[in-house]
NURO-120340 format. One record per residue: residue number from 1; residue in one letter; x, y, z of N, C-alpha, C in turn. Coordinates in Angstrom, 2 decimals. Layout:
% NURO-120340
NUM,a,X,Y,Z,X,Y,Z,X,Y,Z
...
END
This chain:
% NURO-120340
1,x,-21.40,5.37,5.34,-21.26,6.39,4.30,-20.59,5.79,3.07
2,x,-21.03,6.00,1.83,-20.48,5.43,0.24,-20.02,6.82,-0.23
3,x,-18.73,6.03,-0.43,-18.03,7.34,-1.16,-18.06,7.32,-2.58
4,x,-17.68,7.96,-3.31,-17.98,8.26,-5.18,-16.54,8.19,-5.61
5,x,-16.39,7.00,-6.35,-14.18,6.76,-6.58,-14.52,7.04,-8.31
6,x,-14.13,8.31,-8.62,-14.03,8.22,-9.92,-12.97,9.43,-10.53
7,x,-11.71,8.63,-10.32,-10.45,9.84,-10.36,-10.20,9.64,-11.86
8,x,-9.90,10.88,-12.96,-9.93,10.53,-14.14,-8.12,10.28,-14.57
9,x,-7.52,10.05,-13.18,-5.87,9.75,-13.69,-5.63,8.25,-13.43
10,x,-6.56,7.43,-13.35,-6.72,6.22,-12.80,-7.04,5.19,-14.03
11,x,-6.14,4.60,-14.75,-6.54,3.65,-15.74,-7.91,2.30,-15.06
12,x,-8.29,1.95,-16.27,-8.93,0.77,-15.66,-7.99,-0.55,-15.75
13,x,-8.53,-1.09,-15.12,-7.46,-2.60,-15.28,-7.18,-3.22,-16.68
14,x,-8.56,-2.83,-17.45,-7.70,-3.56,-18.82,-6.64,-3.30,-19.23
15,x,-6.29,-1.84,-19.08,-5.49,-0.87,-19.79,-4.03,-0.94,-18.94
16,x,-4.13,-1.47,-17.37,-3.09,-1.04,-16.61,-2.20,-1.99,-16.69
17,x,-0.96,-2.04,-17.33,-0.11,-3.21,-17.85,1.59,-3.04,-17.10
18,x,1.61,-1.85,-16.14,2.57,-1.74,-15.27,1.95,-2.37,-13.42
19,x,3.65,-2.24,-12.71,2.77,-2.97,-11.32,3.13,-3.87,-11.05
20,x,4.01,-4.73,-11.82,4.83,-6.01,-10.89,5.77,-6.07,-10.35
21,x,5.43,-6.78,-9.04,6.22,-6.87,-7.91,6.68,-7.96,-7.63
22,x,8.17,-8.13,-7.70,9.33,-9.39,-7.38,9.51,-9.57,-6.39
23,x,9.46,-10.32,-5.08,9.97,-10.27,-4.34,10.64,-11.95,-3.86
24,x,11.98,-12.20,-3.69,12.91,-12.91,-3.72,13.96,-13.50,-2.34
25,x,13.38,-14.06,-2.02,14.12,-14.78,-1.10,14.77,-13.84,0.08
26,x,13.86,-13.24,0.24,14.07,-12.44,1.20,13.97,-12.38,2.96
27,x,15.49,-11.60,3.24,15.68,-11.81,4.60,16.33,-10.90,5.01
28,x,15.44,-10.54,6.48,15.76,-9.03,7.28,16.01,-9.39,8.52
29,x,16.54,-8.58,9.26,16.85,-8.98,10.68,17.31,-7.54,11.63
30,x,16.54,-7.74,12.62,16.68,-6.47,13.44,17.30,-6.82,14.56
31,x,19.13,-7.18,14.64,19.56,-7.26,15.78,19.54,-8.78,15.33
32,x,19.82,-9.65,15.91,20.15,-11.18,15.70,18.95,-11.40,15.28
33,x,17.57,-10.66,15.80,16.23,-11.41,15.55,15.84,-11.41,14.23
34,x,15.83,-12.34,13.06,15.09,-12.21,11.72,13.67,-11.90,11.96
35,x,13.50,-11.33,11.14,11.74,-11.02,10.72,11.44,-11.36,9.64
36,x,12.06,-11.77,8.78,11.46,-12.15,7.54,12.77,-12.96,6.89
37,x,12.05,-14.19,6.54,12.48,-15.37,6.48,12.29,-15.54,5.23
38,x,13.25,-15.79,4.74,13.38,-16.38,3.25,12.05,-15.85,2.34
39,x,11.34,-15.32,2.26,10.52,-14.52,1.44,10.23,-14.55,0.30
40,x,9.66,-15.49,-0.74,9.18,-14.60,-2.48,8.02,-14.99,-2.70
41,x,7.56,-13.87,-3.05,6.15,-13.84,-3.56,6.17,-12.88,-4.41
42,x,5.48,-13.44,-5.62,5.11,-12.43,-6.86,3.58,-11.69,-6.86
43,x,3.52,-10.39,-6.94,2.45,-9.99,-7.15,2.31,-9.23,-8.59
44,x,1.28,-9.68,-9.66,1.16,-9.23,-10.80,0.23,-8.12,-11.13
45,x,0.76,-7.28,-12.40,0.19,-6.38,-12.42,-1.40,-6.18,-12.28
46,x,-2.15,-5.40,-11.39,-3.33,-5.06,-11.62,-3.70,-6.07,-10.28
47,x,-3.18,-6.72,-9.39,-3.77,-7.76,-8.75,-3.70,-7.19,-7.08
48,x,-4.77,-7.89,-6.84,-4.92,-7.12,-4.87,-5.29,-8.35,-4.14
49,x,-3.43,-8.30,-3.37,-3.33,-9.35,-2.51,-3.32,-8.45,-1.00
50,x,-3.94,-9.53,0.09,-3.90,-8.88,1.43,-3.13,-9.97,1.93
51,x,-2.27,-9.23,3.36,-1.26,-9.53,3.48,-1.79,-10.15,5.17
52,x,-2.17,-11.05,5.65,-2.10,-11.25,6.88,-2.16,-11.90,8.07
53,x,-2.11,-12.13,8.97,-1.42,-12.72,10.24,-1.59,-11.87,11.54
54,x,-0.82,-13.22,12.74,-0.66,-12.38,13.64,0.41,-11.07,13.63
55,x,0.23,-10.19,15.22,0.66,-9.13,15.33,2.44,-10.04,15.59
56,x,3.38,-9.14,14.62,4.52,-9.51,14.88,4.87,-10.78,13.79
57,x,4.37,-10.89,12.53,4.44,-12.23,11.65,5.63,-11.51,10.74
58,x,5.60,-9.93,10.47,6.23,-9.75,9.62,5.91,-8.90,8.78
59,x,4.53,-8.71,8.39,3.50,-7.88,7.58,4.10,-6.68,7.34
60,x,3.92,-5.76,8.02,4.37,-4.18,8.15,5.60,-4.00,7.52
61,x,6.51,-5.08,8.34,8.15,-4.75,8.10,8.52,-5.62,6.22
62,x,7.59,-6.36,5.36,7.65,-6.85,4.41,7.10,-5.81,3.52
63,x,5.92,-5.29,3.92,5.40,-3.96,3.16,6.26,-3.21,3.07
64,x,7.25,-2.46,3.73,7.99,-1.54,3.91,9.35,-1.56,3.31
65,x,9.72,-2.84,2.95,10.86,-3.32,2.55,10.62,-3.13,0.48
66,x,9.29,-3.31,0.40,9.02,-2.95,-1.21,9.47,-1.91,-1.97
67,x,9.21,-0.44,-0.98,8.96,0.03,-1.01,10.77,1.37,-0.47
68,x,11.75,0.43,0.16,12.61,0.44,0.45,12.70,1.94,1.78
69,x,11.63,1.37,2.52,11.34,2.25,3.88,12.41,1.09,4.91
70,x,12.09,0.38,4.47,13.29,-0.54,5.37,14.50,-1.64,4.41
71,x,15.42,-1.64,4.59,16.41,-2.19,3.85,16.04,-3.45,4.19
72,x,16.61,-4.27,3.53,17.16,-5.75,3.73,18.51,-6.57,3.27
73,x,18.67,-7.81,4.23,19.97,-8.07,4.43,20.10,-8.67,2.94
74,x,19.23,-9.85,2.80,19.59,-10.62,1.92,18.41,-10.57,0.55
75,x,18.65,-11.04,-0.88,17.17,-11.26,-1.49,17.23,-9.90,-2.02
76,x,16.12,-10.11,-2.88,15.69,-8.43,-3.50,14.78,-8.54,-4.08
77,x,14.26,-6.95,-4.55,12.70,-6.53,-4.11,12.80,-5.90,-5.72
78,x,12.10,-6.13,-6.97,12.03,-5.06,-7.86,10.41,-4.47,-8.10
79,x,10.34,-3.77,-8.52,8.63,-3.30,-8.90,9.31,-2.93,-10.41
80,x,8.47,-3.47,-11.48,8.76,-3.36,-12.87,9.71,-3.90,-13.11
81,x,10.22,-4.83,-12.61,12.12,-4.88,-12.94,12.89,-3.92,-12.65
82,x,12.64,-3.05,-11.65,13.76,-1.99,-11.05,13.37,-1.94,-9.80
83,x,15.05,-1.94,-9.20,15.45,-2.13,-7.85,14.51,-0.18,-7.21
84,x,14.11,-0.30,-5.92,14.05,1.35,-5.74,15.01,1.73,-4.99
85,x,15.48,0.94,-3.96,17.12,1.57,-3.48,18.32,1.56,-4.03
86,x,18.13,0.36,-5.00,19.75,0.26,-5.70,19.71,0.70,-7.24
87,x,20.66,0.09,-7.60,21.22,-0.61,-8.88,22.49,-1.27,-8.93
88,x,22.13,-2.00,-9.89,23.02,-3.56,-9.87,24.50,-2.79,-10.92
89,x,25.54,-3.46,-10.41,26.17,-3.53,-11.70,27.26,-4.84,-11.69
90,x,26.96,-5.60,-12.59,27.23,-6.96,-12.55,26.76,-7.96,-11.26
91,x,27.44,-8.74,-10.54,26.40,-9.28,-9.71,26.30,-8.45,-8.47
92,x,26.84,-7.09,-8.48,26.46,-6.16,-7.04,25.68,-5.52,-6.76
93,x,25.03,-5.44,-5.87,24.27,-4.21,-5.73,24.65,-3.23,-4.62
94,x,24.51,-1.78,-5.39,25.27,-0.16,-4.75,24.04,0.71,-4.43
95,x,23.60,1.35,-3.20,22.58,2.36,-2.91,23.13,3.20,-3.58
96,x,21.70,3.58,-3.90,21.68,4.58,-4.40,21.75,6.15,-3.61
97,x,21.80,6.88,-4.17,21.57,8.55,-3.29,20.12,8.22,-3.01
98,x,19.86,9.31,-1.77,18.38,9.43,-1.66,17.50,10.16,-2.37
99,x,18.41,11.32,-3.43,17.26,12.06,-4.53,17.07,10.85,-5.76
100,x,17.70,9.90,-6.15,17.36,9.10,-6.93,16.12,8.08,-6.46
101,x,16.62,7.05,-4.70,15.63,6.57,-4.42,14.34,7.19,-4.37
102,x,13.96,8.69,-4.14,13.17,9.32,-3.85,12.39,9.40,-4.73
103,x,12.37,9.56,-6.32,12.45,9.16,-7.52,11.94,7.82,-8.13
104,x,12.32,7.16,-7.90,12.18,5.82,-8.18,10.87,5.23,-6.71
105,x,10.60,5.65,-5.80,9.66,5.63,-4.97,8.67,6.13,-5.10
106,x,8.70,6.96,-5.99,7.34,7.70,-6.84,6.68,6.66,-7.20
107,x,7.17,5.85,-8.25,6.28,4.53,-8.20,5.42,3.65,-7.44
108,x,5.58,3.66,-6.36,4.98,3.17,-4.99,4.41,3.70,-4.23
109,x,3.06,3.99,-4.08,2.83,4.97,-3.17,2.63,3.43,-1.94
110,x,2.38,4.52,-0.61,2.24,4.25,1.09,0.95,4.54,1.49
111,x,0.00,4.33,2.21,-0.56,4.56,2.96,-0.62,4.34,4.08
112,x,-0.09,5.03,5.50,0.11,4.51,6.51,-0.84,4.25,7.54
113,x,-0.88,3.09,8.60,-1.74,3.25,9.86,-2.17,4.77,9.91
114,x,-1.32,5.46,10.48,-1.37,6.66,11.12,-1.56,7.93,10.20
115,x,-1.99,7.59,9.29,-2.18,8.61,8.09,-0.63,9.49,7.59
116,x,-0.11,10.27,8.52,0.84,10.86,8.40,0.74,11.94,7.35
117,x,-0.12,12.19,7.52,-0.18,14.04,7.03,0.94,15.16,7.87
118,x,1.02,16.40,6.49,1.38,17.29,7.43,0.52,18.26,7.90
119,x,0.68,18.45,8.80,-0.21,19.15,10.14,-0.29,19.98,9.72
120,x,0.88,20.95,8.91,0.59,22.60,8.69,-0.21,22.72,6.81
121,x,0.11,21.56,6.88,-0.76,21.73,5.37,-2.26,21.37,5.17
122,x,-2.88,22.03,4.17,-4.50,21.55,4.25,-4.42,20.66,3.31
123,x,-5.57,19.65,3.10,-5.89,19.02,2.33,-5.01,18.70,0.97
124,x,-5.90,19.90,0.34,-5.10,20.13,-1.15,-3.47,20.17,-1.06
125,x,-3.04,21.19,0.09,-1.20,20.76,-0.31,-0.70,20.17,0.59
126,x,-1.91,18.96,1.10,-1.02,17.12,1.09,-1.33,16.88,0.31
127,x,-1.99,16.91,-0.57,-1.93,16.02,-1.82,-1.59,16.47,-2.85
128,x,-1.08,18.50,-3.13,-0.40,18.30,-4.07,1.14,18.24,-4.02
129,x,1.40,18.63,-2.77,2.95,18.40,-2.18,3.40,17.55,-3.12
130,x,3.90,16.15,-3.08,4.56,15.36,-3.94,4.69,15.58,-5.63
131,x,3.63,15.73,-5.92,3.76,16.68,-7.68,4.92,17.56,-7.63
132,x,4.95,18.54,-6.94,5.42,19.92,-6.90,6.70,19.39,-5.91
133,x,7.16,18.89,-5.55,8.55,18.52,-5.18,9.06,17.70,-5.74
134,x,8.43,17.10,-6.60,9.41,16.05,-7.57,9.13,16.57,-8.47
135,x,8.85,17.87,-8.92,8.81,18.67,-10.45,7.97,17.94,-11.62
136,x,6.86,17.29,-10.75,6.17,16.23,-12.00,5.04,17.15,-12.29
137,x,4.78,18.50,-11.79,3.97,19.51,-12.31,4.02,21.05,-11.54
138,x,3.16,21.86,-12.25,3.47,23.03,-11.46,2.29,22.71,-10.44
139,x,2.83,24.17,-9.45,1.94,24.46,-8.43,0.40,24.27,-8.92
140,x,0.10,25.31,-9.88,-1.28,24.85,-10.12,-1.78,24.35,-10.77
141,x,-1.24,22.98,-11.31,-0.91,22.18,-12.06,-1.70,20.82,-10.93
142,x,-1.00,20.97,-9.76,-0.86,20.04,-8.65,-2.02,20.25,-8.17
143,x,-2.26,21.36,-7.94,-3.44,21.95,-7.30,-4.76,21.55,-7.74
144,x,-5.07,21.52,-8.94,-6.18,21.21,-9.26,-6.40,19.77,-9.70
145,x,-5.23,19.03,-10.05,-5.00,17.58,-9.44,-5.46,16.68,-8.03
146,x,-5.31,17.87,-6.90,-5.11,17.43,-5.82,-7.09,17.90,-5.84
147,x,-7.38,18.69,-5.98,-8.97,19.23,-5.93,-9.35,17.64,-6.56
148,x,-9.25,17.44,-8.07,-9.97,16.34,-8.13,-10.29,15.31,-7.51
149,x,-9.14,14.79,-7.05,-9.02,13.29,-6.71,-9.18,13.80,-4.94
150,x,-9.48,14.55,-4.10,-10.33,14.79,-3.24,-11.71,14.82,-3.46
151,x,-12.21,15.04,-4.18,-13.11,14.92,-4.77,-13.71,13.57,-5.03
152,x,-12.68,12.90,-5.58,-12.75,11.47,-5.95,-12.81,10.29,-4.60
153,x,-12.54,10.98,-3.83,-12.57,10.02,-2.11,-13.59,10.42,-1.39
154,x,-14.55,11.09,-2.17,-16.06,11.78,-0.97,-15.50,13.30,-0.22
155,x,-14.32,14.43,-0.52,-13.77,14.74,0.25,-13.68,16.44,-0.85
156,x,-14.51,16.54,-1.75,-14.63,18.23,-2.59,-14.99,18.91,-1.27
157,x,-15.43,18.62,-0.40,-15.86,20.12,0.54,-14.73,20.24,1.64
158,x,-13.74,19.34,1.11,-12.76,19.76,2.45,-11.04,19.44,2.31
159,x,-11.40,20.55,1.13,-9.76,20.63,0.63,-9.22,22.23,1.19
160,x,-9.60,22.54,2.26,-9.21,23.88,2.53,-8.91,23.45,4.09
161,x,-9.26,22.21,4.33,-9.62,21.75,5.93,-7.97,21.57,6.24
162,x,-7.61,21.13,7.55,-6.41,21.14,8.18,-6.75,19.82,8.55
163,x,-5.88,18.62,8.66,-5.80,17.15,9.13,-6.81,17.50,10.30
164,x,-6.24,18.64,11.35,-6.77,18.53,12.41,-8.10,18.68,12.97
165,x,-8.63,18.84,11.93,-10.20,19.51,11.35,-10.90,17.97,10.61
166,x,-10.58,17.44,10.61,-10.38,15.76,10.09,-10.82,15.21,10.91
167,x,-12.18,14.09,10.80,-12.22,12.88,11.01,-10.65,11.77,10.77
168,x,-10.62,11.24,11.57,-9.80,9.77,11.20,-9.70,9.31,10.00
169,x,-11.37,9.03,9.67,-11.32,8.45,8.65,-11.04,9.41,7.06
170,x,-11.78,10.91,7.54,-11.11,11.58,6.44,-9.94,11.83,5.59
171,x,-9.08,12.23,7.25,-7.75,11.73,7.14,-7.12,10.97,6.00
172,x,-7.70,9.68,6.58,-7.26,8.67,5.72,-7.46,8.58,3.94
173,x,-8.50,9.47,3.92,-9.17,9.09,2.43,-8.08,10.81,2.25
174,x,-7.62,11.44,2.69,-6.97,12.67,2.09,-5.30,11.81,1.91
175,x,-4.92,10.49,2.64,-3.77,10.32,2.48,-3.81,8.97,1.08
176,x,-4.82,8.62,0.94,-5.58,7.57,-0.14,-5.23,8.74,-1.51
177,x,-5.46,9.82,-1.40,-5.90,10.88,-2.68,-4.09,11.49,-2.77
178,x,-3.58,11.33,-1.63,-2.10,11.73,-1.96,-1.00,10.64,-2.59
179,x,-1.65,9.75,-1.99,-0.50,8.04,-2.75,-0.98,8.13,-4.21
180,x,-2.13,8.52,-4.37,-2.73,8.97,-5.63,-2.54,9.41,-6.90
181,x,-1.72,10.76,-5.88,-1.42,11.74,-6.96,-0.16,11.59,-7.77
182,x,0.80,11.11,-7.46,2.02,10.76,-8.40,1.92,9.28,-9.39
183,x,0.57,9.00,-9.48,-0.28,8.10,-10.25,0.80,6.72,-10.15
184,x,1.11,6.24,-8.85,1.79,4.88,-8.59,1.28,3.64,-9.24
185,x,2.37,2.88,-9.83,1.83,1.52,-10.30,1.55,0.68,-9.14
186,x,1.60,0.84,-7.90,1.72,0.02,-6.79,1.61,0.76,-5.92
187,x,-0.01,0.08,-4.86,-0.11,0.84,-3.64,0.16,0.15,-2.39
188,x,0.58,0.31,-1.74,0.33,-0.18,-0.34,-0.36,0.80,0.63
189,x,-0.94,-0.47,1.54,-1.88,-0.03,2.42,-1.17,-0.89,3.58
190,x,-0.86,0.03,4.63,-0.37,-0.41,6.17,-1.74,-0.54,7.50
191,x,-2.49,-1.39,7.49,-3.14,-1.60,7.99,-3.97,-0.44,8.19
192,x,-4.90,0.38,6.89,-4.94,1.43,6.86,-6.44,1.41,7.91
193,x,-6.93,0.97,8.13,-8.07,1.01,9.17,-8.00,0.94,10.68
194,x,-6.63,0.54,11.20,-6.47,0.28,12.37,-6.78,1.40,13.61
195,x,-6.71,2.23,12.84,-6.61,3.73,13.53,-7.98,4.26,14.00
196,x,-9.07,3.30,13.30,-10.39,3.92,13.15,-11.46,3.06,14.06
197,x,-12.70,4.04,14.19,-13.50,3.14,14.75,-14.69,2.61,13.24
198,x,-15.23,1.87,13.66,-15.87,0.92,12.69,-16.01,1.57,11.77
199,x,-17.05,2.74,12.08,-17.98,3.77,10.55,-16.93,4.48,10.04
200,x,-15.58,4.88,10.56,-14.79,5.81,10.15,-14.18,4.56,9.00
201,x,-13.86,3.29,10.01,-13.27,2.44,8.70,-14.29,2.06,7.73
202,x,-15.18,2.15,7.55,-16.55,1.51,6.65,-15.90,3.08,5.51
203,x,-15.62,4.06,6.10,-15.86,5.36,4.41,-14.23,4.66,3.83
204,x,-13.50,4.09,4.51,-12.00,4.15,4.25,-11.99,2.61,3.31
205,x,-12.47,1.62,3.76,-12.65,0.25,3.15,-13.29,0.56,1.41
206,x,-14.36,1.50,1.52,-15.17,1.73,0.76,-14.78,2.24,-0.68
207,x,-13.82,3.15,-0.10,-12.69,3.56,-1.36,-11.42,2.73,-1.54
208,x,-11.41,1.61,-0.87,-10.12,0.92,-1.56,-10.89,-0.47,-2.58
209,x,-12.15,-0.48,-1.89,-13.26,-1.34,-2.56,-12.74,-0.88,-4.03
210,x,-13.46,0.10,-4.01,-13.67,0.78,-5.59,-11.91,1.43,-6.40
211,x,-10.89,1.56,-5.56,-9.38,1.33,-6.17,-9.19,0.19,-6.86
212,x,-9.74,-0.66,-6.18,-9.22,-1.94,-6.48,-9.69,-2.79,-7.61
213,x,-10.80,-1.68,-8.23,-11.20,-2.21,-9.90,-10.35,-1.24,-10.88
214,x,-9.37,-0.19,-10.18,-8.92,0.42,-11.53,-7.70,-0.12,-12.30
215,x,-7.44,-1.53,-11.45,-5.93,-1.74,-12.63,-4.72,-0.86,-11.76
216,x,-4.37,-0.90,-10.28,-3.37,-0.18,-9.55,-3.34,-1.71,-8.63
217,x,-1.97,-2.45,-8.81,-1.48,-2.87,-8.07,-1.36,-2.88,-6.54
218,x,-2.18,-3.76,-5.67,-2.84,-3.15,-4.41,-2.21,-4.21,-3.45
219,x,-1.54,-3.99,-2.78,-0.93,-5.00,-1.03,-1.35,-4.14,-0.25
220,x,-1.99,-5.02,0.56,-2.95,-4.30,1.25,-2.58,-5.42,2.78
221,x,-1.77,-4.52,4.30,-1.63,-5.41,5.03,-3.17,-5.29,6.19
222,x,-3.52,-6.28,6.25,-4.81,-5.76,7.09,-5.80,-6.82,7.78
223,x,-6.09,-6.74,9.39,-6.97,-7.19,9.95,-8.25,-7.37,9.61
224,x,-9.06,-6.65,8.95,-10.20,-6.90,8.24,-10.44,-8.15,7.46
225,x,-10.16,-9.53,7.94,-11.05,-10.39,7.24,-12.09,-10.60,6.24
226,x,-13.38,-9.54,6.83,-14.25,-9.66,5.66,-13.82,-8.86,4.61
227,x,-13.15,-8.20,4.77,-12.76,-6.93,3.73,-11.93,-7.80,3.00
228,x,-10.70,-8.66,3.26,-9.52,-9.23,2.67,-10.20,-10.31,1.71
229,x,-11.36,-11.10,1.98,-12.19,-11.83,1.38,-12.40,-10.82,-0.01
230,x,-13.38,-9.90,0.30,-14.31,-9.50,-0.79,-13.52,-9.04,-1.53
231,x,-11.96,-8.38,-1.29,-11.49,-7.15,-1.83,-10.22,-8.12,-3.16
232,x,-10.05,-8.78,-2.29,-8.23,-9.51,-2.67,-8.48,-10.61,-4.24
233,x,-7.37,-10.69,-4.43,-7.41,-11.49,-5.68,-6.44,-13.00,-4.71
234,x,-6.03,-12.21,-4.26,-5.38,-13.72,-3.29,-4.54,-12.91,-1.74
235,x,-4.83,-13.85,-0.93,-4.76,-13.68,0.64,-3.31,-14.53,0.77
236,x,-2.15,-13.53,1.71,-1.08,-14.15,1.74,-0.97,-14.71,3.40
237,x,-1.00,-15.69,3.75,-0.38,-15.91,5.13,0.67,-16.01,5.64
238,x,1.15,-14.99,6.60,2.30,-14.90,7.40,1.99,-15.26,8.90
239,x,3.46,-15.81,9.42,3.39,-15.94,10.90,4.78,-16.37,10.86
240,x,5.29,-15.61,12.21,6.93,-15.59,12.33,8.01,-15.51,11.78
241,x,7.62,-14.18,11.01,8.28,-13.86,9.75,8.32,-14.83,8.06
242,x,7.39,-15.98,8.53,7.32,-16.62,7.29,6.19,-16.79,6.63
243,x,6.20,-16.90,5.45,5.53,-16.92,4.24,4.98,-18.04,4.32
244,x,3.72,-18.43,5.31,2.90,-20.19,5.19,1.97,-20.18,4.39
245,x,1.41,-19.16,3.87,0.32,-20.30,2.46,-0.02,-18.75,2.20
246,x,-0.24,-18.96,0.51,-0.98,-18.24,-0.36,-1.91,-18.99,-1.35
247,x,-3.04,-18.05,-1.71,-4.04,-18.78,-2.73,-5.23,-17.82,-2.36
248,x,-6.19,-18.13,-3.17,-7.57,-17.35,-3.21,-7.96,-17.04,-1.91
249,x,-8.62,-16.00,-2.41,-9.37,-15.98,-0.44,-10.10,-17.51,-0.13
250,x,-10.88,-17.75,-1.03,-11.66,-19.03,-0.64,-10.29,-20.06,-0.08
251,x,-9.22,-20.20,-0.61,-8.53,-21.81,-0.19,-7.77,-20.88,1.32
252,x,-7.15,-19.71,1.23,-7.05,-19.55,2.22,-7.93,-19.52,3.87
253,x,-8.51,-18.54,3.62,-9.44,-18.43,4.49,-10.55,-19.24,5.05
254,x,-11.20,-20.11,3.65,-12.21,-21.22,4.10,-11.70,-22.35,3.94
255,x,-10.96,-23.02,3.60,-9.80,-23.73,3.64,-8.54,-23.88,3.56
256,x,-7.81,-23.28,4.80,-6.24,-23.63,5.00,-5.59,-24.74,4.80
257,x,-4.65,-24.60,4.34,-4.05,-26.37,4.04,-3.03,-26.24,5.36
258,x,-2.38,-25.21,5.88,-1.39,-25.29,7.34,-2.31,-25.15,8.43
259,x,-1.80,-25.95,9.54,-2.47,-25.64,10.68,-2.11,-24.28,11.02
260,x,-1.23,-23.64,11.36,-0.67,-22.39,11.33,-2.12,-21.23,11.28
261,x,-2.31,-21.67,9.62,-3.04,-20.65,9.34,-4.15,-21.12,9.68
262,x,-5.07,-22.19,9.79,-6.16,-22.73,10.32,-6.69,-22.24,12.08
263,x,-5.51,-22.05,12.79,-5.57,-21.64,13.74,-5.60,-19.97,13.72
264,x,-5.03,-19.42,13.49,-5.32,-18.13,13.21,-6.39,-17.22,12.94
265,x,-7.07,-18.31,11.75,-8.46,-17.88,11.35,-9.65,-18.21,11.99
266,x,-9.42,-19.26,12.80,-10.43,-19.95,13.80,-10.13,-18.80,15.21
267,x,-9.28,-18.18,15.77,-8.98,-17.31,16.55,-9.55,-16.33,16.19
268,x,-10.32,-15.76,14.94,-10.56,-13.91,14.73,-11.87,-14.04,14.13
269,x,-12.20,-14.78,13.88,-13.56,-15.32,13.49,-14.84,-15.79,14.65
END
């Protein structure tokens, strides 16, 4: 199934000049065990890097840390030049409250494995929910926001539907239209296909295909190989919490310079 991506709150890339992402020497640890090892990688505005490796390299818990779903010990994370959990003042950094981070996370949308809708809401108020709780519009303001850009994921006939009334993959394209709606300079995608079986992931791939020409900053963590090829501006390799090679899909994928990653790709292929 081809879906129709044509949301009119969506700059094109020439135009999209917000979206960069710092990330700095970064290091997390859950319990003595690190997961992420010394860490930086820059991603520039408008650019769609996929993030991936084996299960347990780090992926998920590095996505999440952007985005400040998970803290970290050491290093730091800005999108635009601003921290989303903190702020600095002189060489410190102080958390912030959570109505500020909450705020400043607007910038970032999520897309999770598991979609994570709410159950009691339909369509339209998951996706206009976030408008209308961060006062970035009225109710029906949101509302017909949230109609479009359902619309915009193959999904006008089923903004009255309940998640549970949902395909998988619908699901997914109703939680695609909600990261959406607070018009984020930066998306992430948490292995957003994992959940699905092939055709459900073929409508879900299909619309990040076509995201990924509008100029929205795209990390995208994900098993899909052929997808990470066609889709990415550059393929990052992780394994054991570390950062072993980045570069085009071509030098990654058809030529690894680490064995690391040479092995990996010879394993899923």
């Amino acid at each position: 199934m081809t879906t129709a991506f044509t949301p009119q709150s969506v700059s094109k890339k020439e135009a999209k000049k917000e979206g960069l992402v710092e990330i700095r020497h970064v290091h997390k640890f859950y319990g003595e065990h690190e997961v992420l090892k010394d860490i930086s990688l820059t991603v520039n505005p408008g650019e769609v890097v996929s993030l991936i490796g084996p299960s347990g390299s780090g992926k998920s818990t590095l996505l999440r840390t952007i985005n400040h779903l998970e803290s970290i010990d050491s290093g730091d994370i800005t999108v635009d030049g601003e921290y989303i959990g903190y702020r600095r003042k002189g060489d410190l950094l102080y958390e912030l409250p959570e109505r500020e981070v909450l705020r400043r996370r607007a910038t970032v949308g999520l897309v999770f494995q598991n979609f994570n809708l709410f159950p009691h809401l339909t369509a339209v108020e998951n996706v206009a929910e976030g408008p209308v709780a961060l006062k970035r519009l009225s109710k029906a303001a949101a509302k017909a926001q949230a109609i479009d850009l359902l619309a915009s994921v193959g999904l006008a006939d089923k903004g009255e539907s309940y998640p549970r009334q949902l395909s998988g993959g619908q699901q997914q394209r109703v939680a695609i239209a909600r990261a959406l709606a607070l018009d984020p300079d930066v998306i992430l995608f948490d292995e957003p296909t994992s959940a699905l079986d092939p055709e459900l992931a073929g409508e879900v791939l299909s619309v990040i295909r076509q995201l990924a020409q509008t100029g929205k900053t795209l990390i995208i963590v994900t098993h899909e190989i052929s997808f990470a090829r066609e889709v990415s501006d550059r393929v990052v390799f992780l394994s054991d919490g570390a950062l072993v090679e980045s570069g085009t899909p071509e030098q990654v994928l058809d030529h690894p310079r680490h064995e690391r990653t040479r092995a990996f790709i010879e394993s899923i292929l």
